[in-house]
N, C-alpha and C positions, 0 to 999 in steps of 0.2 A: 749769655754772659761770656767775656773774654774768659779763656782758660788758658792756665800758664803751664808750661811745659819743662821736667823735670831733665837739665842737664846731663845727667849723668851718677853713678855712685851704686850704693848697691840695690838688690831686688827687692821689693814688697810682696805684701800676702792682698789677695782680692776678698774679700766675704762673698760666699757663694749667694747668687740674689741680690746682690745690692749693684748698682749702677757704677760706674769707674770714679772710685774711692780715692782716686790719688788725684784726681781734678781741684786744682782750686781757681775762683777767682783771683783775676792778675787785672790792674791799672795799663801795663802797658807791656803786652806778651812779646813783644821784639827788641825789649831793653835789657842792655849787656847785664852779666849776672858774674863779676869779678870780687875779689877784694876790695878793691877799687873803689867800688859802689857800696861798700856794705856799711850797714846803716844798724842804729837799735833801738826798738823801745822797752817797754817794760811794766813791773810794777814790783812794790813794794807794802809787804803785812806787817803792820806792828807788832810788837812785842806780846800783845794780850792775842789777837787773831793769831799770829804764826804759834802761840803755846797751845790753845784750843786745836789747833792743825794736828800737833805733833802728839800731845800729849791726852784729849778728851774725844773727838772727832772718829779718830781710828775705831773706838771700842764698839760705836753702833752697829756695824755690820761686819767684827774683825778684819776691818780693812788694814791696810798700810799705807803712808804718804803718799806712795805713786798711784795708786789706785785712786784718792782723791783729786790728785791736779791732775792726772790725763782725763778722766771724768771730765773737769773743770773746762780741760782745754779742747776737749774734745765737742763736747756743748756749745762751746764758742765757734770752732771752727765749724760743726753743724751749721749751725745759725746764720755763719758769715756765707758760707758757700750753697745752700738750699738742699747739700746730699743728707743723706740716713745713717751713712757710715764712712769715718773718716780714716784714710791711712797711714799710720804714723809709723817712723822706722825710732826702735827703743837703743838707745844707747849705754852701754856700762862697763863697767872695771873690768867683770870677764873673773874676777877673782872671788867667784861663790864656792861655797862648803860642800863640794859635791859626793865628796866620799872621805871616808877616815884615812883611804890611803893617799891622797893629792897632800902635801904639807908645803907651804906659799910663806910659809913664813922667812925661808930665806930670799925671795924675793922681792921683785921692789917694781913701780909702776904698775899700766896697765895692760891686760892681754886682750881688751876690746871686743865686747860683743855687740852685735848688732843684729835686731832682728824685726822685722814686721809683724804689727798688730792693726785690726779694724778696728777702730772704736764706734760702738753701736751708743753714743750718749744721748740721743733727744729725749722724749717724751719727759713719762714721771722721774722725777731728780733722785729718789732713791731706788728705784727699778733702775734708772741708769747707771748709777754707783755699782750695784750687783753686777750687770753684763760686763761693767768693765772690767771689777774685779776677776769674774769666772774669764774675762777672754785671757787674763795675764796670765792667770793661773794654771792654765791649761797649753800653755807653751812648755814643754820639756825642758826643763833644768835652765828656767829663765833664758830661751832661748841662745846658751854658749854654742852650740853645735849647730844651727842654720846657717852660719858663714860656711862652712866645711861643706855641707853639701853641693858648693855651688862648684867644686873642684877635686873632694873624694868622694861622691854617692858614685852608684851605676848611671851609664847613661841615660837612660830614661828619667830618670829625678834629674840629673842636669838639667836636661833639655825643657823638664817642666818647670825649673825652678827659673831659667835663666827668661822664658815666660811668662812670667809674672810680671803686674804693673810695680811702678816705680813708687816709693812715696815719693812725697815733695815736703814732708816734714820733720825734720829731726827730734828728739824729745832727749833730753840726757837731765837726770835729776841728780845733782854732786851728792845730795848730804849735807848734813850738819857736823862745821869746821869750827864751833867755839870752844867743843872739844880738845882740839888741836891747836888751839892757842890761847890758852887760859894764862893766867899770871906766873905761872909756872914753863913754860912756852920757852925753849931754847932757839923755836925759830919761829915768826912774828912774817905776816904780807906784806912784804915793800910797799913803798910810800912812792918810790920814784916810779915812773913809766915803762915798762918792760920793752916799748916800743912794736915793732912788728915783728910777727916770725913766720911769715909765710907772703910771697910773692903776690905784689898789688895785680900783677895778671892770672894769678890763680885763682880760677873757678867755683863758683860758691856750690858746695856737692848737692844742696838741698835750697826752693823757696824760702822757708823758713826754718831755723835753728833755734830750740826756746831750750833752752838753761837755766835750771834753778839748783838755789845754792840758801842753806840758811848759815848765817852768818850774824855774830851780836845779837843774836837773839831772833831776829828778823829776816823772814824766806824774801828773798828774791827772786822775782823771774823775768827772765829776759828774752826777746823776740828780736834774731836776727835775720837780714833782708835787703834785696840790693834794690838801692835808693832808685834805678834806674828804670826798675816794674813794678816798685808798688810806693804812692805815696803815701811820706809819713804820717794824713791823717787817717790810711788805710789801716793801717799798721798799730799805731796808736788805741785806735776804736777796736781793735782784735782783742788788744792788752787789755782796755779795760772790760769791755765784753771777759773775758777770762778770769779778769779780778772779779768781777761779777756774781760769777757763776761760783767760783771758790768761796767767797762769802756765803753765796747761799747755802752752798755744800755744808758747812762747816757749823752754819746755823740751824742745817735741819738735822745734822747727825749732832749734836751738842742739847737739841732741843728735846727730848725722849725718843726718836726714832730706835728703832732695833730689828732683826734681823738675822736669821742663817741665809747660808747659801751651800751648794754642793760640796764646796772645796772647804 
């Protein structure tokens, strides 16, 4: 199979034993990878699936949202590419509750964290929900402090870190915004086009960028990707493979499944 090759950005984690995790299937491994080119698909959960998501789902194996759509998309991605473990770089706000003395409330935006994880999701659908959850959980303080190693550890952690394979997938999960703009809302999403804010020759950091956001009620996720290496019925068929697999998810933890795990 053609394998595509990750640009540039920051480092990922390898799963010890498993075969180079940041490989994926590419359409056309020598097509420019810009702004330019970037392209979307997607999918979208009604109102009744995205409340089972948020609200029923979680409680079969005290999971959390992210634990079921990286599952989701991780089984997807399995599926699509023929590896065992997939390498996704996690993206977030960076503004977790890590001690009583950090206080964030006079601040404002993001402090950005980023950090690699293997998602181990084929086989059985709820053994793979558990490894994915123990793999997340098991990253110290939602992985804030892995960017830092790559520039204040001792030498030796540099050098092993700056060693590591790349992911080629981004994963950033927003949250639910209907919070944030209820009828009470002083400030509401433009309606007009925000246009662009970033250079049509700037480099897309990652193959794939998948985004999700619940919004009116209804999660969205979205699959970013330059039009120029993968066709859109590549792309497409990921998304709904992903939609897929989140459905099943969602109807085997809603259907009596249950469940500890270590964490």
């Amino acid at each position: 199979a053609k394998i595509c090759a990750r640009t540039g950005g920051p480092t990922g984690l390898l799963a010890s034993g498993v075969r180079d995790a940041s490989a994926l299937p590419c359409d056309r491994p020598d097509g420019a990878s810009t702004m330019r080119e970037r392209a979307n698909a997607g999918f979208r959960l009604d109102r009744t699936a995205t409340d089972a998501l948020l609200k029923q789902a979680p409680a079969a194996y005290r999971t959390q949202v992210n634990d079921l759509l990286l599952t989701a998309l991780g089984r997807a991605l399995t599926a699509w590419s023929g590896l065992s473990s997939v390498l996704v770089d996690l993206e977030g706000h960076g503004r977790e509750e890590l001690s009583g003395d950090i206080d964030l409330s006079g601040t404002v935006g993001w402090f950005t964290s980023l950090y690699p994880v293997a998602l181990h999701a084929d086989g059985d659908i709820g053994a793979a929900l558990k490894r994915v959850k123990e793999s997340l959980r098991s990253a110290p303080d939602k992985g804030l402090g892995f960017g830092a190693l790559r520039h204040l550890a001792d030498a030796p952690v540099r050098e092993a870190v700056a060693a590591l394979p790349a992911a080629q997938v981004l994963f950033n999960y927003l949250g639910q915004f209907d919070a944030s703009f209820d009828a009470a809302a002083i400030w509401r999403p433009a309606e007009e086009n925000g246009g662009t804010n970033t250079a049509p020759d700037a480099p897309l950091g990652y193959a794939l960028s998948v985004n999700g956001q619940v919004y009116q009620g209804e999660l969205r996720l979205d699959f970013s990707y330059s039009s120029a290496r993968f066709d859109a019925s590549t792309i497409a068929a990921l998304a709904r493979s992903c939609e897929t697999e989140l459905r099943a998810l969602i109807a085997h933890c809603c259907g009596g499944a249950s469940g500890l795990t270590p964490s």
